[in-house]
BASE-217962 format. One line per 3 residues: their letters; for each residue y, z, x of C-alpha. Coordinates in pm, 1 decimal, always signed. Layout:
N
a> Y Z X | ...
This chain:
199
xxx> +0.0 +0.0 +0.0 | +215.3 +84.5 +260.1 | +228.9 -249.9 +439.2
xxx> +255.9 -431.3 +110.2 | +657.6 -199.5 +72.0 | +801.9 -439.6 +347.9
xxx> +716.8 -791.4 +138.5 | +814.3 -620.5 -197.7 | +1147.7 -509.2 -71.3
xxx> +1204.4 -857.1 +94.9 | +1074.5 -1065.1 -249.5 | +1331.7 -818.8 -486.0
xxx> +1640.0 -894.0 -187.7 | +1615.0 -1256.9 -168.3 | +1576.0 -1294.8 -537.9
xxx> +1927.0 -1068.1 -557.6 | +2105.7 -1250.8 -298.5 | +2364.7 -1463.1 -424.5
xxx> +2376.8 -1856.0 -318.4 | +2655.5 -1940.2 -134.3 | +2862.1 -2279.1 -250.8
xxx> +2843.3 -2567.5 -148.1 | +3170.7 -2650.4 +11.5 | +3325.6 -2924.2 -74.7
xxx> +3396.8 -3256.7 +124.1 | +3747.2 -3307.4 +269.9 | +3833.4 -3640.2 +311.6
xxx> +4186.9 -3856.0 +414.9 | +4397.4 -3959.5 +80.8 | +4353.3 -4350.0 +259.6
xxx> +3946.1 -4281.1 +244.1 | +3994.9 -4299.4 -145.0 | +4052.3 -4622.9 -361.9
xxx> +4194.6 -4562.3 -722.1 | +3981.8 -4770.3 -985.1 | +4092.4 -4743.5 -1339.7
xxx> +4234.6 -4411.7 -1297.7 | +3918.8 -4279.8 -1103.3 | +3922.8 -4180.7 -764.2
xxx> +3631.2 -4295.2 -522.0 | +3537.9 -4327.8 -170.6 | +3622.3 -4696.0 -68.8
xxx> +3335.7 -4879.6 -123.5 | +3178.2 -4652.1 -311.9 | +3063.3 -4695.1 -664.0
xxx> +3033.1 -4322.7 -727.8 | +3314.3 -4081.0 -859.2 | +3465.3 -3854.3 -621.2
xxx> +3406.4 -3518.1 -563.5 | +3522.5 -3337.3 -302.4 | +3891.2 -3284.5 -165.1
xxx> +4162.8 -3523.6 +0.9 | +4429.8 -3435.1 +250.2 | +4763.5 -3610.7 +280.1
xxx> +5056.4 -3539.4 +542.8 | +5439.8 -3678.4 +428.6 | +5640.3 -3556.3 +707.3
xxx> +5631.3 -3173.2 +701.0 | +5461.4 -3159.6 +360.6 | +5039.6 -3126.0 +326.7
xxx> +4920.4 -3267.2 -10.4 | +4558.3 -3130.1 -76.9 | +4397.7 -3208.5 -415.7
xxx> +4103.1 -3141.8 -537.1 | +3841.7 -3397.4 -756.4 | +3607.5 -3372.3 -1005.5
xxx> +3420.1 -3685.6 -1159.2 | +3691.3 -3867.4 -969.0 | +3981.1 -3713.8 -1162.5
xxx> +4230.5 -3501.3 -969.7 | +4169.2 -3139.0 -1120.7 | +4438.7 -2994.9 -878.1
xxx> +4687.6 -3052.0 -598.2 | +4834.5 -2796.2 -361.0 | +5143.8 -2861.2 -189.3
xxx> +5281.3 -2738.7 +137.3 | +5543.0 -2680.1 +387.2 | +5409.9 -2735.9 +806.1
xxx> +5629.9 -2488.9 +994.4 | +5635.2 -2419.4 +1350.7 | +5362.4 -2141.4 +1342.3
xxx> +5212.0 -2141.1 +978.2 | +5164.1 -2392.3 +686.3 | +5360.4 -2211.9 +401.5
xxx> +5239.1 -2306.3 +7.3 | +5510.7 -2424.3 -233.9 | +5328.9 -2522.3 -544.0
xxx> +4970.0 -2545.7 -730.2 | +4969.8 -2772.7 -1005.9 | +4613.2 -2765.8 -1218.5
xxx> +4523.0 -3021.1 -1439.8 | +4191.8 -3075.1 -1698.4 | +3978.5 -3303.8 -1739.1
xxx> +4184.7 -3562.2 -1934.5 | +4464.7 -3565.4 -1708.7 | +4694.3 -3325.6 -1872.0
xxx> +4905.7 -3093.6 -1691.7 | +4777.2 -2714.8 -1782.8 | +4929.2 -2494.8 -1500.9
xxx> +5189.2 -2510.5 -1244.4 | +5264.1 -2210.6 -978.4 | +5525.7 -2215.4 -766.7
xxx> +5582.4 -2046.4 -453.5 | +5898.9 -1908.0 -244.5 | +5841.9 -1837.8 +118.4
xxx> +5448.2 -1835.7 +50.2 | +5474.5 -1537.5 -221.5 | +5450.3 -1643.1 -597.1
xxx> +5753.2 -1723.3 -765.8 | +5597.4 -1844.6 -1124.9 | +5327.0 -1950.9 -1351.4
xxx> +5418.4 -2200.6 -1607.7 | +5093.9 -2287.1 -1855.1 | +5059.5 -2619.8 -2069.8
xxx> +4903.8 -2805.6 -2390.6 | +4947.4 -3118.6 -2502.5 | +5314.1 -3118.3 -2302.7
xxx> +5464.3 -2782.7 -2418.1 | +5447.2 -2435.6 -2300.4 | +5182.0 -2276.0 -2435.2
xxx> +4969.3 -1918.9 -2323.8 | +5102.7 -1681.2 -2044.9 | +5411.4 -1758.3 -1875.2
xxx> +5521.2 -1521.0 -1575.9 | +5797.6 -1532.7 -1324.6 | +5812.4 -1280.8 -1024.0
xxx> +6095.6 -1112.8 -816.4 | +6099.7 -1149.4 -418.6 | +5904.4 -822.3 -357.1
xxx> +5673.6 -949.8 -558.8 | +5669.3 -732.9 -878.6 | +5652.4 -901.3 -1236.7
xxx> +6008.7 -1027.4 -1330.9 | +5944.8 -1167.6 -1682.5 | +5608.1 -1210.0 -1866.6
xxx> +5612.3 -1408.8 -2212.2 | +5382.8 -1570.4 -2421.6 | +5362.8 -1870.7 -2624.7
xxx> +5122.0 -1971.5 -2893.9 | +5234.5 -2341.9 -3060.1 | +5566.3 -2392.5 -2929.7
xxx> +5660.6 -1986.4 -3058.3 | +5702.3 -1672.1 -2820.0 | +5517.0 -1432.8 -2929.6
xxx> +5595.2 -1189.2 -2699.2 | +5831.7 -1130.6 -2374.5 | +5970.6 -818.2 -2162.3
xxx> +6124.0 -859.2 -1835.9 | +6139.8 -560.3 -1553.9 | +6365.1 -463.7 -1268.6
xxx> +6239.6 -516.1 -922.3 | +6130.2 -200.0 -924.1 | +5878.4 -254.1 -1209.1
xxx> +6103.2 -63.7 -1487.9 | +6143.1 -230.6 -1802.1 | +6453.2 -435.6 -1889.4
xxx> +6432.6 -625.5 -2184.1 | +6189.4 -637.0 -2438.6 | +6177.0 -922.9 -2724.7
xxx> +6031.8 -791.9 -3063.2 | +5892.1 -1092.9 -3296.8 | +5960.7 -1082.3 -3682.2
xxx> +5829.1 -1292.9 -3975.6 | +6268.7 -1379.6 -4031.8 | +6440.1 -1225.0 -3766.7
xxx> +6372.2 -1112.0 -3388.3 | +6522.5 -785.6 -3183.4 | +6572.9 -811.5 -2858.1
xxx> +6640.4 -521.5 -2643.8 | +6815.5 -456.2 -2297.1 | +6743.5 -129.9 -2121.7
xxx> +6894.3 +21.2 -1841.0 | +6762.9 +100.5 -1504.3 | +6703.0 +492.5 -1588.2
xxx> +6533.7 +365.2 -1908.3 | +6806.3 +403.4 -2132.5 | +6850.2 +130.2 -2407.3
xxx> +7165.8 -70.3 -2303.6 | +7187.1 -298.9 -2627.9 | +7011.7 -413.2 -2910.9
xxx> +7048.0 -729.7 -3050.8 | +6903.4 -928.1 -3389.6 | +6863.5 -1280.7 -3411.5
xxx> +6757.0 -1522.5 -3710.9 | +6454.8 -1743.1 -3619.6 | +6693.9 -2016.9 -3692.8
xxx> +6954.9 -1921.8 -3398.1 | +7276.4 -1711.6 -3501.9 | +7287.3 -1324.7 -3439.9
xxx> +7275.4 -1115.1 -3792.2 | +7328.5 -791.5 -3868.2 | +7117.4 -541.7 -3682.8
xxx> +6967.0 -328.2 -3978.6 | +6798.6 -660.7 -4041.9 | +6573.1 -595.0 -3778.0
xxx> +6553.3 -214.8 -3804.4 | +6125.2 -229.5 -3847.1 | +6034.7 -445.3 -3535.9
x> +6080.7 -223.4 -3264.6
């Protein structure tokens, strides 16, 4: 019994181990040849998967492919000592635009999501120390919800949603509410005690 412990332990490890993935092929953008809007290898017949690489002056362009369709492209900056990101665009499989993130001096900046054209999910922007400046969110062309924070992570506005009417409150850095404001759906500021049950 004892000498059959050793192969049992090695059969239940290698049957936990996790496969590692395959990585993917990195090729020159002038290796690729655009055929009715899918990407292959030149003379190749079959779709390309895999990444390309393409250098316009002190910019890198790397996207990424899927059934020959770009699913993403990176872009950025060459410095002297480091490359330094700028933006991530992501895409789906019809070619739509579905998220952009954008990047100042390598640390994100934003995250913009898409459908069909319009904003649409989770939208975020971030201050230079990196802390959340403004999250939102968007569900058919409507914002649903929003609050924005000081760089040091303290609430500073806050957007309340109503069926007629939305509040929108300022607060000040100690927490303190600065202003409230009410708003018709339809644009011009009302009377506040219109909006006195959405906050």
């Amino acid at each position: 019994m004892k000498k059959l412990l050793p192969i049992i332990f090695i059969l239940i490890f290698s049957s936990c181990s996790v496969e590692e993935p395959i990585p993917l092929e990195m090729v020159n953008i002038d290796d690729l040849v655009q055929r009715e809007g899918i990407f292959y290898k030149v003379n190749s017949k079959q779709p390309f998967l895999g990444m390309s690489e393409e250098y316009k002056g002190r910019n890198l362009i790397k996207k990424t492919y899927k059934d020959g369709k770009v699913m993403e492209s990176e872009l950025s900056y060459i410095g002297r000592n480091e490359t330094i990101i700028e933006g991530i665009t992501k895409f789906n499989e019809d070619g739509e635009l579905v998220e952009m993130r954008e990047f100042n001096n390598g640390k994100l900046s934003s995250v913009i999501r898409m459908s069909g054209g319009t904003f649409e999910g989770i939208q975020e922007d971030y201050h230079e120390n990196g802390q959340l400046k403004c999250k939102s969110d968007n569900q058919k062309g409507v914002t649903v919800f929003r609050e924005c924070f000081y760089p040091n992570g303290l609430l500073e506005h806050k957007y309340f949603p109503g069926k007629n009417y939305y509040l929108e409150v300022d607060y000040e850095i100690d927490g303190e509410i600065k202003e409230r404001s009410c708003y018709s759906n339809e644009g011009p500021g009302v009377e506040l005690s219109l909006c006195k049950d959405l906050n």
